[in-house]
C-alpha positions in Angstrom: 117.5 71.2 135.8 113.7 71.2 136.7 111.8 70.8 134.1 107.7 71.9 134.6 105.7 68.9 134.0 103.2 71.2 131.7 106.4 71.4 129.3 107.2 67.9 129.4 103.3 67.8 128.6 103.7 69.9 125.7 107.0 68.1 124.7 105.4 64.8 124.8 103.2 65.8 121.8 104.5 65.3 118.0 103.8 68.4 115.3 101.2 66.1 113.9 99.4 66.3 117.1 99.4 70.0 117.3 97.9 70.5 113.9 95.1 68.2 115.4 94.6 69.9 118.2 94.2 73.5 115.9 92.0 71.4 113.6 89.8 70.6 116.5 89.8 74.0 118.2 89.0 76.3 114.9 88.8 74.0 111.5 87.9 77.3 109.9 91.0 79.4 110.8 93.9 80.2 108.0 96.9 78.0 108.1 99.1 77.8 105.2 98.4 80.6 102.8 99.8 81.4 98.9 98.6 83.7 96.8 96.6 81.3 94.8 95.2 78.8 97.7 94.5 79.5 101.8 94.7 76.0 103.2 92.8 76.3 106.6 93.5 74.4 110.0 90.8 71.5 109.5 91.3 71.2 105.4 95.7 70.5 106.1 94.2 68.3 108.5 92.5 66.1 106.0 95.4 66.6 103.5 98.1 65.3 106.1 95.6 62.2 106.6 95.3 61.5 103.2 98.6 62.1 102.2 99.7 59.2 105.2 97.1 56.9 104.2 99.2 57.0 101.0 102.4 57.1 102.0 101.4 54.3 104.1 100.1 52.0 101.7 103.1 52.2 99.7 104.9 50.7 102.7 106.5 53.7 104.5 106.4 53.2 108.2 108.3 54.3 111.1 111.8 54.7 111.1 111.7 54.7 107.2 114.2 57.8 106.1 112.5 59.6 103.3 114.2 62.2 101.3 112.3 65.4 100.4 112.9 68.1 98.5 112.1 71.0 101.0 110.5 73.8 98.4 109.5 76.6 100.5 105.8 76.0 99.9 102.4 73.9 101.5 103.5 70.8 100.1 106.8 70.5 101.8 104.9 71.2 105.1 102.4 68.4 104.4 104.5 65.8 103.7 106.7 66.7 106.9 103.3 66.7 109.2 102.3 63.2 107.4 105.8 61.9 108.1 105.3 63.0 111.7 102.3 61.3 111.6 103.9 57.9 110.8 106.6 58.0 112.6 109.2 57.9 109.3 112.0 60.6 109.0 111.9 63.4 106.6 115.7 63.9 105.5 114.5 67.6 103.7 116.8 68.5 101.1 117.9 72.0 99.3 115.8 72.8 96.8 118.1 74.6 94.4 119.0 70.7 93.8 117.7 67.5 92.8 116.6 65.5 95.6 118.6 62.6 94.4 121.8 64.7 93.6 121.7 66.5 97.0 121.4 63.1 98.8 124.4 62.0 96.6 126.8 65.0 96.6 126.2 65.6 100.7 128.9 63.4 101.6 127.2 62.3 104.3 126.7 58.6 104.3 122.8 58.1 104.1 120.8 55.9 102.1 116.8 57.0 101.9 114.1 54.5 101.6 112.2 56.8 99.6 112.2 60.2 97.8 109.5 62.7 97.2 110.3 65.2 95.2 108.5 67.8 92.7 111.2 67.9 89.8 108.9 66.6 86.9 106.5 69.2 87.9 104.0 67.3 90.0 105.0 65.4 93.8 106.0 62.3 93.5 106.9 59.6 96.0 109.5 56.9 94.7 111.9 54.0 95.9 115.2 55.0 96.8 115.9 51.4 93.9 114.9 54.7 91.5 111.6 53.0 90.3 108.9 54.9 88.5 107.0 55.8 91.6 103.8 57.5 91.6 102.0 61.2 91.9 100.9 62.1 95.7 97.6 64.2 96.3 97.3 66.9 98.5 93.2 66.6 98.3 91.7 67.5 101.5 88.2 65.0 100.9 88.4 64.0 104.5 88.1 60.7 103.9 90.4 59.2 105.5 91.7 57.8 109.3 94.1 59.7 111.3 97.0 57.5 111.5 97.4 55.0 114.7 101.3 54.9 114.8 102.9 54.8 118.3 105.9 57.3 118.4 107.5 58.6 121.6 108.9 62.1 122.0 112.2 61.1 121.1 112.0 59.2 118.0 113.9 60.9 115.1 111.6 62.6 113.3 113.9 64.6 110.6 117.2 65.4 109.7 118.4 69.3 108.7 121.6 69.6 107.1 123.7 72.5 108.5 124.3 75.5 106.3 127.8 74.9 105.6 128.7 78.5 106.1 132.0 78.1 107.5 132.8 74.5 106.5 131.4 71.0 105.4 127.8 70.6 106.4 126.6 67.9 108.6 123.3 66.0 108.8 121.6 66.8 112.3 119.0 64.0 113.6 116.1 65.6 115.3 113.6 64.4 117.6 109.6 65.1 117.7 110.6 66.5 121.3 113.5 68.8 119.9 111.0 70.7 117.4 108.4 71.1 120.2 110.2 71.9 123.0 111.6 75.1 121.3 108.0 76.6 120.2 107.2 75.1 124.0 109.6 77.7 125.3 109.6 80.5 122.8 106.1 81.5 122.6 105.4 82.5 126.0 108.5 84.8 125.6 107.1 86.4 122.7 103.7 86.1 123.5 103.1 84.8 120.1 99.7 83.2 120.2 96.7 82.4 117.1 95.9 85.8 116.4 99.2 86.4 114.9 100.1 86.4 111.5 103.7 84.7 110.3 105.6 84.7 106.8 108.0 82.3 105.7 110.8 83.8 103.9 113.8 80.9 105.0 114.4 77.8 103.6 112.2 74.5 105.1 115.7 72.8 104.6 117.3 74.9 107.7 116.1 74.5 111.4 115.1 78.3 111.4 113.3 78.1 108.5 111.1 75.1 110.0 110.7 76.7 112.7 108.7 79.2 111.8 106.3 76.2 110.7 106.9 74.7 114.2 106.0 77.8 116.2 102.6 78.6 113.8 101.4 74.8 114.1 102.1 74.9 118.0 99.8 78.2 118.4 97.7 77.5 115.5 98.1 80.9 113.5 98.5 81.1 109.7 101.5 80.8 107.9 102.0 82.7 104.5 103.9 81.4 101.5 105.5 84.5 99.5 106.5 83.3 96.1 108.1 86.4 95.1 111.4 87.2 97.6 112.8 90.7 96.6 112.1 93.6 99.1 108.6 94.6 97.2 107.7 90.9 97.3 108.0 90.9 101.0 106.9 94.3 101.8 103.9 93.8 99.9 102.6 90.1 101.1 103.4 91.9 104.6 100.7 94.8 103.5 98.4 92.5 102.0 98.1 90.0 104.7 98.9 91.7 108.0 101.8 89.6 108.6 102.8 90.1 112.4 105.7 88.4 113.1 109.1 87.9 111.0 112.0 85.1 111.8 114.8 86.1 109.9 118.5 87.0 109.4 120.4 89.9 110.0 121.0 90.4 106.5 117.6 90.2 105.1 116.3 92.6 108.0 118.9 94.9 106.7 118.2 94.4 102.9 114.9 95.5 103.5 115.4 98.8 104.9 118.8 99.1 102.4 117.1 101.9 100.0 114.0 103.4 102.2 111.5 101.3 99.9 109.5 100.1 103.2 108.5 103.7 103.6 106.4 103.4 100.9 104.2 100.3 102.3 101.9 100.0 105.3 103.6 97.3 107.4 101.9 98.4 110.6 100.7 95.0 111.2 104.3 94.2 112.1 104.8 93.7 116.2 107.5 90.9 116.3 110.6 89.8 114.9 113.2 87.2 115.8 117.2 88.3 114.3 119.3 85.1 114.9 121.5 83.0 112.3 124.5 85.6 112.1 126.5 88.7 113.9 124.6 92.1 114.5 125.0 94.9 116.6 123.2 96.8 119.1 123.3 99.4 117.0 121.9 97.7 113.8 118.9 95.8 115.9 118.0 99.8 117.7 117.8 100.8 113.5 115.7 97.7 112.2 113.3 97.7 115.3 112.8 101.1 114.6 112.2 101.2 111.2 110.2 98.6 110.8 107.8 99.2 113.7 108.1 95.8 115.9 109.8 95.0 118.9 113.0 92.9 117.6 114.2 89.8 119.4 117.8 88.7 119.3 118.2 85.1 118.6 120.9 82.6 119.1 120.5 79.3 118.3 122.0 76.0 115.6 120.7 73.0 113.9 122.1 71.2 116.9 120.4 72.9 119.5 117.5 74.5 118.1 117.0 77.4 120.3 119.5 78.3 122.9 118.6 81.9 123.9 116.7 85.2 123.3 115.0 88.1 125.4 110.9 88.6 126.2 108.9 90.6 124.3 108.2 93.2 127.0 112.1 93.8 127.6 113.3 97.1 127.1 115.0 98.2 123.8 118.1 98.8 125.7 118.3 95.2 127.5 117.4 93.5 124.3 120.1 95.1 122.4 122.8 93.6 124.8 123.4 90.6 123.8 121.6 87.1 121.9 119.5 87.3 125.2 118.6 85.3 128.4 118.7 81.1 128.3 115.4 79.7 127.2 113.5 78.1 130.1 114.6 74.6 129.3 118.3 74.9 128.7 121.6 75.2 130.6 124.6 77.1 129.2 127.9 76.5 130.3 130.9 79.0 129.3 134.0 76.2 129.6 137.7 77.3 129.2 140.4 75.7 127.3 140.7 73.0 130.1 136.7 72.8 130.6 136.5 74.3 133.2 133.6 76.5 134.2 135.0 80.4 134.2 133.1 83.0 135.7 131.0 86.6 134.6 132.6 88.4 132.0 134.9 85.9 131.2 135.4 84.8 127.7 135.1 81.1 126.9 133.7 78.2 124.7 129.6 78.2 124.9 128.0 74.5 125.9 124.6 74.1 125.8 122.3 71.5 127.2 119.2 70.7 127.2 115.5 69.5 125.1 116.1 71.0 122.0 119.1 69.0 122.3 120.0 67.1 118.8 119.8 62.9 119.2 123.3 63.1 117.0 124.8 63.3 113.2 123.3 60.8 111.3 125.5 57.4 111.0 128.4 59.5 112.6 128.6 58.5 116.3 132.2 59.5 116.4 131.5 63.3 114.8 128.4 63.3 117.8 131.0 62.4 120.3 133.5 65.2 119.4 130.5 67.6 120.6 128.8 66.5 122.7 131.0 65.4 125.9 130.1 63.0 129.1 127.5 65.0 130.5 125.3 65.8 127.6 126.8 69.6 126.7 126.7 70.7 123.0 130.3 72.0 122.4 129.0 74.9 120.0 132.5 76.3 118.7 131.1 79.6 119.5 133.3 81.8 121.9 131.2 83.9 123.8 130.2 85.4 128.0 127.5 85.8 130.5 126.9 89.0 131.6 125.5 90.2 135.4 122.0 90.1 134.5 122.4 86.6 132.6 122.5 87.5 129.3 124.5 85.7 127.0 127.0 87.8 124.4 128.6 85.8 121.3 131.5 87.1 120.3 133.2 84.9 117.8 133.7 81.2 116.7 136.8 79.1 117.5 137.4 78.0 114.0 137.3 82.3 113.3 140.0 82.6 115.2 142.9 83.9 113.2 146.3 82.8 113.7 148.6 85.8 112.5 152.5 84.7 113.3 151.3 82.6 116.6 149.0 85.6 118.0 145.0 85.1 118.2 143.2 87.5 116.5 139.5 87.1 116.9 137.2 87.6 113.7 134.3 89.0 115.4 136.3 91.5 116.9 137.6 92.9 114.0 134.0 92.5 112.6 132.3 94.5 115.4 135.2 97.6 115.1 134.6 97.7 111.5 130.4 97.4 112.3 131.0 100.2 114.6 132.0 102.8 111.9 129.6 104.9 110.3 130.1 104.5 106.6 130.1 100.5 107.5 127.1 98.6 106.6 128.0 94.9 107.0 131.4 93.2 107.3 132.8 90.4 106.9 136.4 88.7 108.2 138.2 85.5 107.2 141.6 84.0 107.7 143.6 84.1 104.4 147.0 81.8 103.9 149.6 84.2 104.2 153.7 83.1 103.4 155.5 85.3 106.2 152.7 85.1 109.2 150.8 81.7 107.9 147.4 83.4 108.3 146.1 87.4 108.3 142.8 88.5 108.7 141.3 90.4 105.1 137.8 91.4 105.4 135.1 92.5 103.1 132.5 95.2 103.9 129.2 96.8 102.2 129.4 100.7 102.6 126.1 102.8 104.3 124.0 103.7 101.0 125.6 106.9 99.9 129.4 106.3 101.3 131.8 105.3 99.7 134.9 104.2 102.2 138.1 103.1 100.5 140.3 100.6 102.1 142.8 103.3 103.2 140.1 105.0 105.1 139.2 102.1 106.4 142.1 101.1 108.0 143.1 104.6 109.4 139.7 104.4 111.5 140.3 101.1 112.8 143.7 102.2 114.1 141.9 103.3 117.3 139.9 100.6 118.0 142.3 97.6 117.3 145.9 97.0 117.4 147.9 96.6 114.6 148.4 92.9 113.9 144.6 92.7 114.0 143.7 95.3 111.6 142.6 93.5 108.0 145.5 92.8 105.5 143.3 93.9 102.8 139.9 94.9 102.6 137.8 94.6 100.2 134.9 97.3 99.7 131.8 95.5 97.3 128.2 96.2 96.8 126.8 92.3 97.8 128.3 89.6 99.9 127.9 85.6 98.8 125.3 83.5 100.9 124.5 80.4 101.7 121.1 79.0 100.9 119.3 80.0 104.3 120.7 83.8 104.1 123.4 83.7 106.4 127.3 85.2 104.3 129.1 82.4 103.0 132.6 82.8 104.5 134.0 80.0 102.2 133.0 82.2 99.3 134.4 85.2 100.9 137.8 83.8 101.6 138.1 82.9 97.3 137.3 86.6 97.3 140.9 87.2 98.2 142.5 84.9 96.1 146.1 86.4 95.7 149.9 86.3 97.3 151.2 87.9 99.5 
């Protein structure tokens, strides 16, 4: 592939070096706001230098893996900029854990240097020998250097562990080139530029929740912090600040329009919003985009591979609801069969991905990095999917969903679109469930349409057109909330203990 040298330009350029450039160009101009502080462009400038000067004179350096507790807040974003800086990895951490605990309970074999963390109630910086350490400031006096450090594009600048959604999480190394190269490609497609106005609602800890960070600090616009996260909290920092563009999941988009309670808010500012990190339908994106006033963006795209594909913001409703979109600029997709080989339009097969956002590897685990990515650099993504005729690309199911019911296949996402296709059917979800006589059967778990109330018998008499028997859900369960993972997406671990029983 043939990569234009102005994005190998833009690639060659760490996240610190994009907040210096916006610094530069408009000191003056919002960056990271709360409800308490607006932090602009040229003052989170000074901060980040400060904040390496001190990092640096308690000896971290490149390479150095640092721990942090990723609180969804300015602070996490400073420290991940001054680590940029300095060339040392940020390892950031869930939040609704101790930094120390999270590190330790991971199972992943990693030993930080350092840890920063806010648990006592103030950041504080210490040795991973679990000495006293000190407090970190966040003042922007402007006193000190910019840092001199020589890092290349594809140093490791942090690692992301994956949600876990589905099975044991991993720790993904990332590159200063893999967070660029994604905002590099992205924000012509949306035409996302300073003027607009973004909101963090996902976890820093997740590579969608970054970046949003990533794409705001690459067009220098303002980020804002909402510290309240229920539907009013978000409607309302949405009124208050014009917020213009929204990253999120399916199920949060949906959450928010659950009860009509957006009616009640101006949110006109709204133009943009990017759906990836789980299964929607057509259907679903035509009711957000039109509820909430913006032009919705499907998005697919994992820790590994940062972004993979989506559409352009001056697509038509209809060709944006047809898949997860067209390949970004800088990445090849490759739908393999059983036997790897290449299969052509239409045809169903395992999606492999290559290209910049591509992930350097699991960390310390060179023989979990080999199982996925094979001899000519493709990402094996476990996610079953097609091309279409006008190249866009349609997921429609992981391997590891696939269902084994008395040795026949039953896809998950299949019985999860039929189900998603009724009209008392809100969300759904499907999971394998150990079964005595067939070994497996598929159960699933829906949330009715506000005002319905299907029954499992119902249920499964409407699905009888739409799939054959021996995929049609053992059992489903009918309840008001599914379980989630940290960064939004349903928690299909949590799901599956939902039908603990015998057959």
């Amino acid at each position: 592939m043939k990569i234009p040298e102005e994005k190998i330009r833009q690639c060659s350029i760490a996240l610190y070096g994009y907040l210096r450039k916006a610094a530069l160009e408009d000191k003056d101009r919002a960056y990271l706001v709360t409800d308490k502080k607006t932090f602009t462009y040229g003052e989170a400038f000074a901060v980040v230098n400060g904040l390496a000067a001190d990092l640096a004179a308690r000896r971290i350096k490149k390479g150095d893996i640092v721990a942090v507790r990723a609180v969804r807040c300015p602070e996490t974003v400073f420290i991940s900029l001054a680590m940029s800086a300095l060339g040392a990895v940020a390892v950031l951490t869930d939040p609704h854990f101790g930094v120390r605990e999270y590190i330790a309970q991971s199972g992943v074999d990693i030993a930080p240097r350092y840890y920063i963390s806010d648990e006592t109630g103030e950041w504080r910086v210490e040795a991973g020998s679990g000495s006293e350490g000190a407090a970190l400031s966040f003042r922007a006096d402007g006193g000190a250097a910019e840092p001199t450090t020589d890092i290349s594009p594809d140093d490791p600048f942090m690692v992301i562990f994956t949600s876990g959604s589905t099975g044991k999480s991993k720790a993904v190394v990332l590159s200063h080139k893999n967070c660029i190269s994604n905002p590099a490609d992205a924000m012509p497609l949306f035409e996302e530029d300073k003027n607009d106005v973004a909101i963090s609602l996902l976890p820093l800890n997740h590579v969608f929740g970054f970046a949003v960070i990533a794409c705001a600090t690459f067009c220098g616009h303002p980020v804002v912090f909402p510290e309240d996260l229920s539907v009013d909290g978000i409607l309302k920092t949405i009124q208050k600040y014009g917020v213009s563009v929204i990253y999120s999941v399916p199920t949060l988009f949906l959450d928010m329009l659950a009860d009509g309670r957006h009616k009640s808010y101006d949110i006109s500012s709204l133009r943009l919003g990017l759906m990836a990190g789980g299964p929607f339908t057509a259907d679903q994106m035509r009711y957000i985009e039109g509820e909430l006033g913006l032009r919705l963006m499907p998005g697919y795209g994992m820790s590994e591979c940062v972004g993979v594909s989506t559409m352009r913001y001056r697509d038509g409703v209809e060709e944006r609801a047809a898949g997860v979109g067209r390949l970004y600029p800088m990445t090849e997709a490759f739908i393999l069969d059983e036997n790897g080989a290449e299969v052509g339009i239409g045809a169903e097969g395992e999606i492999c991905v290559r290209g910049m956002t591509l992930f350097l590897g699991y960390y310390n685990d060179e023989e979990a990095t080999r199982a996925v990515v094979d001899s000519e650099g493709r990402l094996h993504t476990g996610d079953l999917g097609y091309m279409d005729g006008n190249g866009i690309l349609h997921v429609s199911g992981r391997k590891k969903d696939i269902i084994i019911r008395g040795g026949e296949n039953i896809s998950a996402g299949k019985i999860e679109n039929a189900l998603l296709s009724l009209p008392d059917v809100y969300q759904a979800a499907v999971v394998g469930v150990k079964d005595d006589r067939f070994g497996e059967v598929p159960c699933a778990a829906v949330i009715p349409v506000r005002g319905c109330s299907p029954d499992e018998s119902s249920l499964k008499k409407a699905l009888a057109g739409a799939l054959s028997g021996h995929e049609i859900p053992e059992r489903i369960i009918v309840t008001d909330v599914f379980p989630k993972t940290s960064s939004g997406k349903t928690d299909k671990l949590k799901i599956k203990e939902m039908f603990a029983w015998k057959a």
